[in-house]
C-alpha positions in Angstrom: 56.3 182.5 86.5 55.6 179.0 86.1 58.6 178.4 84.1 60.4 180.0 87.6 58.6 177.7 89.9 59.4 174.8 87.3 63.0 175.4 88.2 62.7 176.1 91.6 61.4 172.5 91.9 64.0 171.1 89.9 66.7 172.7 92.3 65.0 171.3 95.1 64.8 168.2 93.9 68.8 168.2 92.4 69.4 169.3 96.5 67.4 166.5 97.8 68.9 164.3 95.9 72.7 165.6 96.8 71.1 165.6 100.5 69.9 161.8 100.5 73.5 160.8 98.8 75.4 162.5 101.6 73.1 160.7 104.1 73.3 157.6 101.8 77.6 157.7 102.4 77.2 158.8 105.8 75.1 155.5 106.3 77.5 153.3 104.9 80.5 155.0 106.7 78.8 154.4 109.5 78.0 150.7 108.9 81.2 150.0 107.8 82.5 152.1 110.7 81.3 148.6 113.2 83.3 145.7 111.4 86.5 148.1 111.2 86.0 148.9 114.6 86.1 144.6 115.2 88.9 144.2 113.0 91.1 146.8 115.1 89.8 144.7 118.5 90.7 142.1 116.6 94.0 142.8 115.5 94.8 144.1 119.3 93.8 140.9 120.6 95.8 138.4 118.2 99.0 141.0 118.4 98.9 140.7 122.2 97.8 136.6 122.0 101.0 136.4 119.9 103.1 138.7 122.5 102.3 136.2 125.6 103.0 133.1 123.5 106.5 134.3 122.3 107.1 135.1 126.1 106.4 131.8 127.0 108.4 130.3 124.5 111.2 132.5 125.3 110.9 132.0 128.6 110.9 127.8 128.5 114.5 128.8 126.0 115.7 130.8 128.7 115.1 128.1 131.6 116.7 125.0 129.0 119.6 127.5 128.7 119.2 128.3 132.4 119.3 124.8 133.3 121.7 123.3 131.1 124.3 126.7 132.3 123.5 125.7 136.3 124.2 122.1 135.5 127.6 123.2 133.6 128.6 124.4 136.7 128.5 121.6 138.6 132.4 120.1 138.6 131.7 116.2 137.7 135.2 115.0 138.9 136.1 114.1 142.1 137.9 116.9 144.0 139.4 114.5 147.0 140.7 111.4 147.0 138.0 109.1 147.5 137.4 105.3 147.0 135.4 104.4 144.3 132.1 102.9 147.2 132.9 106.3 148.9 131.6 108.3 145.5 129.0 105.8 144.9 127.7 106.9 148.4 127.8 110.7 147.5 126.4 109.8 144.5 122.9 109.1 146.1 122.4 112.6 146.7 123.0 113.8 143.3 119.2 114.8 142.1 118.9 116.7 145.5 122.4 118.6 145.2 121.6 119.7 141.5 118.4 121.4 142.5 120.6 123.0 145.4 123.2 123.9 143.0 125.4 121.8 145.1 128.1 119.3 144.6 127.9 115.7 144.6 131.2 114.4 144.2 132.5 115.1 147.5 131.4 114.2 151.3 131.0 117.8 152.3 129.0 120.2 151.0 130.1 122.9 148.0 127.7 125.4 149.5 128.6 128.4 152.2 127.7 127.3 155.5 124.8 130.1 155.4 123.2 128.1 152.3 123.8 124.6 154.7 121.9 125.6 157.4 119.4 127.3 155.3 118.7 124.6 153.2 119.0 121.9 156.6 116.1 124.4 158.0 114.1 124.3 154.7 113.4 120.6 153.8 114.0 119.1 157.4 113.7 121.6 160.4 117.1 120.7 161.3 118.0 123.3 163.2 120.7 121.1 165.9 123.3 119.0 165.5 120.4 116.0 167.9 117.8 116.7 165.3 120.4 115.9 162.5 121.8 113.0 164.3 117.8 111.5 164.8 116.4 111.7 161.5 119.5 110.1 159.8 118.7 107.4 161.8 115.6 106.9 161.5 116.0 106.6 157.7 118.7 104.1 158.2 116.2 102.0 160.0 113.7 101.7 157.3 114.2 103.1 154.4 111.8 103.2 151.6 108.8 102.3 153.7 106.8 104.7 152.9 102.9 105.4 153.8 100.2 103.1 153.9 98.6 105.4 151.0 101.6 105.1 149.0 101.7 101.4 149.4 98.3 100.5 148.2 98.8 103.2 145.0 101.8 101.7 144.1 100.5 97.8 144.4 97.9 99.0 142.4 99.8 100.5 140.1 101.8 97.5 139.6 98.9 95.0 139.5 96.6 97.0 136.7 94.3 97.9 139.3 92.7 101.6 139.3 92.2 103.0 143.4 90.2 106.5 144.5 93.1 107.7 146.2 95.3 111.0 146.3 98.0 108.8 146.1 96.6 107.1 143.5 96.0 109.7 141.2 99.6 112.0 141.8 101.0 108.6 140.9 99.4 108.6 137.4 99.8 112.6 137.1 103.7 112.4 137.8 104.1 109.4 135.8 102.1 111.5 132.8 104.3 114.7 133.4 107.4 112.7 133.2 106.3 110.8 129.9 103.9 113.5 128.0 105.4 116.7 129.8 109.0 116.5 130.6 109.4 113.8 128.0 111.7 112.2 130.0 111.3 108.9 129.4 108.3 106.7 127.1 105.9 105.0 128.8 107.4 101.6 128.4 109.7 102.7 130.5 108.0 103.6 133.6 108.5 99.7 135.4 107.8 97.9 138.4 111.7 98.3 139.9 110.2 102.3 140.1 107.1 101.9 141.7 108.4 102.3 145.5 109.7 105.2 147.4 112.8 104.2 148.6 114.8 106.2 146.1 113.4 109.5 147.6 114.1 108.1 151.0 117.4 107.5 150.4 118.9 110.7 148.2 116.8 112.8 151.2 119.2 110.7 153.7 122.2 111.0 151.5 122.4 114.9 151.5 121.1 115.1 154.9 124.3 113.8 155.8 126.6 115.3 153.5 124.8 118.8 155.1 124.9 117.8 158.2 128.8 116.9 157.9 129.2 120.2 156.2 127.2 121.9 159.2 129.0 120.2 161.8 126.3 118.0 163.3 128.1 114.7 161.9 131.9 113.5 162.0 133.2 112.1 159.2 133.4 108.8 160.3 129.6 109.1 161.4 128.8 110.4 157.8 131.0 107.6 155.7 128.9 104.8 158.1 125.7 106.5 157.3 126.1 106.7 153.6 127.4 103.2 153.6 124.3 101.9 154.9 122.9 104.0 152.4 124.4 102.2 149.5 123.4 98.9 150.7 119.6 99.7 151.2 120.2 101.4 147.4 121.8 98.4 146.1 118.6 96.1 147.3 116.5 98.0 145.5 117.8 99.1 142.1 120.2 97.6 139.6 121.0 101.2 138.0 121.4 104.7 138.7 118.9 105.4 135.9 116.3 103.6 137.5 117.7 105.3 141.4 116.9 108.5 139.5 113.6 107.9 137.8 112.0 106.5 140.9 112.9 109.1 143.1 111.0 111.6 140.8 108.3 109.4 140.7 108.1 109.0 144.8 108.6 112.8 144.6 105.4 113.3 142.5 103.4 111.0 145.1 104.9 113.1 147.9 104.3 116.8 146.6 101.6 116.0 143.9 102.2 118.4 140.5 101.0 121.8 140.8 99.9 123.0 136.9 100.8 126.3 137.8 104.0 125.4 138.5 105.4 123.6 135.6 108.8 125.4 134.7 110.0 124.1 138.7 108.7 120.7 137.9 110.8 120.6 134.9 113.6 121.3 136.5 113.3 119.4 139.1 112.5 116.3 135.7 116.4 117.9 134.6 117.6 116.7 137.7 117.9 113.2 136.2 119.8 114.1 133.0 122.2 115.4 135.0 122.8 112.8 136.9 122.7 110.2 133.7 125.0 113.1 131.9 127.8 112.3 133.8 128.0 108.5 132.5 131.6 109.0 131.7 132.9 111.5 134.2 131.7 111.1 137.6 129.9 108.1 137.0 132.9 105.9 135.6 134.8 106.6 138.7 132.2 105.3 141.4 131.9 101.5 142.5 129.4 99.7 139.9 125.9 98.8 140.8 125.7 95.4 142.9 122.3 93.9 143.4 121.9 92.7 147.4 119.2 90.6 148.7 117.1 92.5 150.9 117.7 91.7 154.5 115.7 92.9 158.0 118.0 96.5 159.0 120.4 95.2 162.0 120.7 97.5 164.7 121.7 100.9 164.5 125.1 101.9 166.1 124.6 105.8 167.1 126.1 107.6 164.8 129.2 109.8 166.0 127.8 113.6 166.1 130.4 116.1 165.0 132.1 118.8 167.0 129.5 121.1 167.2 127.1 119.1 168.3 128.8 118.5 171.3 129.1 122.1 172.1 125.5 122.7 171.8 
């Protein structure tokens, strides 16, 4: 009997010890079961980390392929006869119309008339042949004044001097995007001659009057007097169409300061000026040649003819 219970014990004890094993794997399956569990969150994360960033990446490829197939299509030689001052005039409007998807090598617009009026509507409220007609002049009396705010950012720009301004600081973003974002140009670059918002003043003018010719609001006597007024106020300011170009975007910047949500438009918009400089020995060799003018006080403004339509409205 004793020998029996002896057994017995021995069973037990053989059980007890399968028993604690069972519960000593279970316990470490289930320890073990928390860092696998991290290691899947883990691996989800990083797989879908990796997913976005190969979007974005494909998606900056796709708008450089984008950009450089929509500036392709722009025709870079003069498709009427045209004087060499006459293409130097159209000329001025040549970052607007490659954002429009537009010509700039002729006075009228490549766009439907649709598009025109659209785009007329869009950027100046020009609805009417009057309104057309009122704001060209009004650049041709002044252009590059600019705002006060303006002003003092860029004379303190140019002088070393720091202001608390909103001017101020989309001044220094713009000319940060263009050097660290776009990589447009160094930092050297970025000189006095572009510190001034007359560029911007006058490629706005420029294709307001190509539009408005296009829309019928201007004649085309109206429009060739416009833009040659246009190339003198150019000419008293810059010595180059690089530096027409780069201080446009820069005035642009001050304007419409960057939004960081909406870089991929901003580097187009940065495109805009190798476009322009692209066409060195196309368009560009077949315009008049950069003549620096003294500036001198605007003289007064003949009215400019209105087109057709205009007087039907």
């Amino acid at each position: 009997m004793e020998a029996q219970q002896r057994s017995l014990r021995g069973l037990q004890a053989q059980q007890g010890t399968r028993q604690e094993a069972h519960e000593g794997i279970r316990g470490c399956a289930a320890s073990s079961s928390t860092p696998a569990g991290v290691i899947a969150m883990n691996f989800w994360i990083a797989l879908v980390a990796l997913w976005i960033l190969c979007a974005v990446l494909l998606l900056n490829a796709w708008g450089e392929k984008s950009v450089a197939r929509w500036a392709g299509q722009i025709a870079f030689r003069p498709t009427e006869p045209v004087s060499p001052d006459q293409l130097f005039g159209y000329l001025l409007s040549a970052n607007f119309a490659v954002l429009e998807g537009d010509d700039f090598n002729q006075l009228g617009s490549s766009l439907a008339k649709e598009q025109v009026e659209a785009i007329l509507m869009q950027h100046w409220r020009v609805q009417r042949g009057c309104e057309c007609v009122w704001l060209v002049e009004r650049w041709l009396r002044s252009p590059g004044t600019g705002f006060p705010a303006e002003r003092a950012a860029y004379a303190a720009r140019r002088s070393g001097h720091v202001v608390d301004s909103d001017a101020y600081a989309a001044l220094e973003e713009i000319c940060r995007f263009l050097v660290q974002d776009a990589r447009l140009v160094e930092a050297r670059q970025i000189r006095n001659v572009h510190l001034n918002p007359a560029a911007w003043e006058i490629q706005q003018a420029a294709y307001l009057v190509r539009l408005g010719f296009s829309a019928g609001y201007l004649s085309r006597a109206g429009a060739q007097a416009a833009l040659k007024r246009l190339q003198e106020a150019a000419r008293a300011h810059y010595a180059s169409w690089e530096d027409f170009s780069l201080s446009g975007l820069i005035a642009l910047g001050v304007r419409s300061p960057i939004d960081s949500f909406d870089l991929g438009n901003w580097r187009k918009i940065a495109r805009s000026h190798e476009v322009l400089l692209g066409a060195q020995r196309t368009t560009l060799a077949h315009a008049a040649r950069w003549k620096v003018f003294a500036a001198i006080p605007a003289p007064s403004i003949r009215r400019l003819e209105p087109g057709p339509q205009l007087a039907e409205a």
